[in-house]
C-alpha positions as CSV (number, residue, x, y, z in Angstrom):
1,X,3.1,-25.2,48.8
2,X,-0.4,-26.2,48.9
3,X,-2.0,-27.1,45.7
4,X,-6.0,-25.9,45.4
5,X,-8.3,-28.3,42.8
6,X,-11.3,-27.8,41.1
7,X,-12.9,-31.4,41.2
8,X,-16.3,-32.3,39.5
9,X,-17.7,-36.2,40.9
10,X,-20.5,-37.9,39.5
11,X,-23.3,-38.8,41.6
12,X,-25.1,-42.1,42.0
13,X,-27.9,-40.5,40.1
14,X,-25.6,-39.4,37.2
15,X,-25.8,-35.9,37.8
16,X,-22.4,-33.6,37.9
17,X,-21.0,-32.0,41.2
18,X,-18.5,-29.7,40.6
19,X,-16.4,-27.8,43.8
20,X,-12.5,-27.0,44.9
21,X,-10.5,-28.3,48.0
22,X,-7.1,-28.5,48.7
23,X,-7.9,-32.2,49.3
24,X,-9.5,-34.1,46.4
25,X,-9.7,-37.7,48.7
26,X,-10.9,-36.0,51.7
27,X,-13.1,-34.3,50.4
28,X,-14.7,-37.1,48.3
29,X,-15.0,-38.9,51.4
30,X,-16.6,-36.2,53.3
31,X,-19.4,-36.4,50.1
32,X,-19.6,-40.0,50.5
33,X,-19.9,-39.9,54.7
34,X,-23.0,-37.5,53.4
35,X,-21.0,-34.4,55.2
36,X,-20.1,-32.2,52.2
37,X,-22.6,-30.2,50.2
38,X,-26.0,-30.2,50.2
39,X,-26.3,-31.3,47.1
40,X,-24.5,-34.7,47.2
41,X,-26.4,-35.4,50.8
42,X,-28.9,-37.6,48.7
43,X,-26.8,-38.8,45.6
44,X,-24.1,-40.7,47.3
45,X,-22.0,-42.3,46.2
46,X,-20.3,-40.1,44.5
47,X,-17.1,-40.7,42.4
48,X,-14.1,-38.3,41.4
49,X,-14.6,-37.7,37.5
50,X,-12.8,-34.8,36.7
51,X,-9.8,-32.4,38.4
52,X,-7.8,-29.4,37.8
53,X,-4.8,-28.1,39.8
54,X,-4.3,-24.5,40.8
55,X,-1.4,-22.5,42.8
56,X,-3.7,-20.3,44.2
57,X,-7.5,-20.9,46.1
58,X,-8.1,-17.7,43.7
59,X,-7.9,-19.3,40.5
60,X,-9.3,-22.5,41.4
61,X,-12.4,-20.6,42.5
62,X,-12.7,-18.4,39.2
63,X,-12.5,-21.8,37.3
64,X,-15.0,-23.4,39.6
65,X,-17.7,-20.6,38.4
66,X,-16.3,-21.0,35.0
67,X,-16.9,-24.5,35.0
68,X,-20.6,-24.6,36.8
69,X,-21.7,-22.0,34.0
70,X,-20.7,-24.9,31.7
71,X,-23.6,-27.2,30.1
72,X,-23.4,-30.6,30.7
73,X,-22.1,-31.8,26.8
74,X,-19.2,-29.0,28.1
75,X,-18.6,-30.5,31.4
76,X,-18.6,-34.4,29.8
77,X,-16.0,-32.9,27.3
78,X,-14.0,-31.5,29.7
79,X,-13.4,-35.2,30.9
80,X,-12.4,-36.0,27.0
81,X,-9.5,-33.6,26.6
């Protein structure tokens, strides 16, 4: 079965990215070739800080919206356990 992932990288500027793929390294270097969001285009490197695994691309989306509504302290915590 394929596992879906909420990831968050942290940009070379220090600023928090936060997406899902079914591929965490892929898709990290897709953001590093300057090919994955728009965002991360102009703050490469970028580097994997944070994941969760889902069963379904459902849930990992819900939790990526729950996540980006997060503030920054919450999304650094995250990290912490």
């Amino acid at each position: 079965m394929k596992m879906h992932y909420v990831y968050m990288v942290k940009c070379a500027d220090g600023t928090l990215y936060t997406g899902w793929t079914t591929d965490i390294e892929k898709r990290i270097q897709t953001h590093n070739a300057k090919k994955g969001a728009k965002y991360t285009k102009s703050r490469t490197p970028v580097e994997l800080f944070y994941h969760e695994e889902y069963e379904t691309k459902s849930q990992a989306l819900k939790r990526e919206a729950a996540i980006k509504k997060l503030t920054r302290k919450q999304k650094l915590e995250l990290k912490n356990g």
